[in-house]
C-alpha positions as CSV (number, residue, x, y, z in Angstrom):
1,X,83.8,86.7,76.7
2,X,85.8,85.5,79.6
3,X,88.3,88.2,79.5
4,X,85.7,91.0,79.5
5,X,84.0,89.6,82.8
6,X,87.7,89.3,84.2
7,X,88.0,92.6,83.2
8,X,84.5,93.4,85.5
9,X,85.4,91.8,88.2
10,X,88.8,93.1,88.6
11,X,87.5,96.5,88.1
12,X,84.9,96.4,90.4
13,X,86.7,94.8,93.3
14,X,89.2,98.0,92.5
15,X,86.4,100.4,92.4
16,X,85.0,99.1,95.8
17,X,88.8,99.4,97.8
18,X,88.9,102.9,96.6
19,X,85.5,103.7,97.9
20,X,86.2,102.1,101.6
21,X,89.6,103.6,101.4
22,X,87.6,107.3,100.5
23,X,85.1,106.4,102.9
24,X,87.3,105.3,105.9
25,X,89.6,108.5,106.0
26,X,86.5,110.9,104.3
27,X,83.4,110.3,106.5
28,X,84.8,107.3,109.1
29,X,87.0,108.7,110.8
30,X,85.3,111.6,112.5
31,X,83.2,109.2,114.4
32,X,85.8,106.3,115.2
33,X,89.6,106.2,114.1
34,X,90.0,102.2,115.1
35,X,87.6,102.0,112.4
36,X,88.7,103.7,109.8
37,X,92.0,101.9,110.3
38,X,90.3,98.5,110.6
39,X,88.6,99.7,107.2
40,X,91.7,100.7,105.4
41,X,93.2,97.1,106.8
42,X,90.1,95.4,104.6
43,X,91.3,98.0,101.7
44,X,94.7,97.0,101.5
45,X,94.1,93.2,101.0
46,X,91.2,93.6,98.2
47,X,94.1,94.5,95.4
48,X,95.5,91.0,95.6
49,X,92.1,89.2,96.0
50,X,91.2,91.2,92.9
51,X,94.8,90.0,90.8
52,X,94.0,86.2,91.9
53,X,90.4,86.3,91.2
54,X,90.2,88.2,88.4
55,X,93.1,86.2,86.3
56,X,91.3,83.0,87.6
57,X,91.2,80.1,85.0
58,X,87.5,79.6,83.5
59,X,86.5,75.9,82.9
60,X,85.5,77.2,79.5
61,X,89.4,79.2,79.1
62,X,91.8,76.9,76.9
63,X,93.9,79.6,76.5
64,X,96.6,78.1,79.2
65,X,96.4,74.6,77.5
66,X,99.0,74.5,74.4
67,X,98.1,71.4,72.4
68,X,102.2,71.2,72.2
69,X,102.2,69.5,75.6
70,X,100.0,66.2,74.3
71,X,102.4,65.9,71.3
72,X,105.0,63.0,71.8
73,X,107.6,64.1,70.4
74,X,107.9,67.6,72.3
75,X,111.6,66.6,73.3
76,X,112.4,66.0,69.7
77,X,114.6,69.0,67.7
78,X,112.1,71.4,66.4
79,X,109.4,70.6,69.3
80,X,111.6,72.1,72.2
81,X,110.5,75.5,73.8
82,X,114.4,76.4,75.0
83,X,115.6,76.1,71.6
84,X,115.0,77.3,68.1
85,X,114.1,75.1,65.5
86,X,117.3,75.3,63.6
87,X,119.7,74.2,66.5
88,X,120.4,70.7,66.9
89,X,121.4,68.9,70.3
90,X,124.7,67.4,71.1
């Protein structure tokens, strides 16, 4: 459920900075070039707004939190992430 309104809201913050971008250089700048510049300057920094709040963590998400991390013995062999199971430490 999460992942689909991500999904929305990345999308739609997208769909919206092509429309001022279309807008700005379509119908804008006939009437006032500082604005249409000023306008693509608000397009340019929607992309990134939209990658940080659209892969924003959910207070209902678990999928960042590996139950792994709680178990003590993560540093023993077969509990490290750098190493495979069948490789022993020196």
């Amino acid at each position: 459920m999460q992942a689909r309104r991500r999904r929305r809201y990345y999308f739609a913050m997208m769909g919206v900075c092509l429309g001022v971008f279309v807008l700005a250089w379509g119908v804008v700048r006939f009437f006032s070039v500082g604005a249409a510049i000023a306008m693509c300057l608000v397009a340019m920094v929607i992309p990134p707004a939209a990658a940080v709040f659209a892969n924003k963590r959910d207070p209902d998400d678990d999928w960042w939190n590996d139950p792994r991390w709680d178990d003590p013995k993560w540093d023993e062999p077969g509990h490290d992430r750098d190493r495979p199971d069948h490789e022993r430490r020196p």
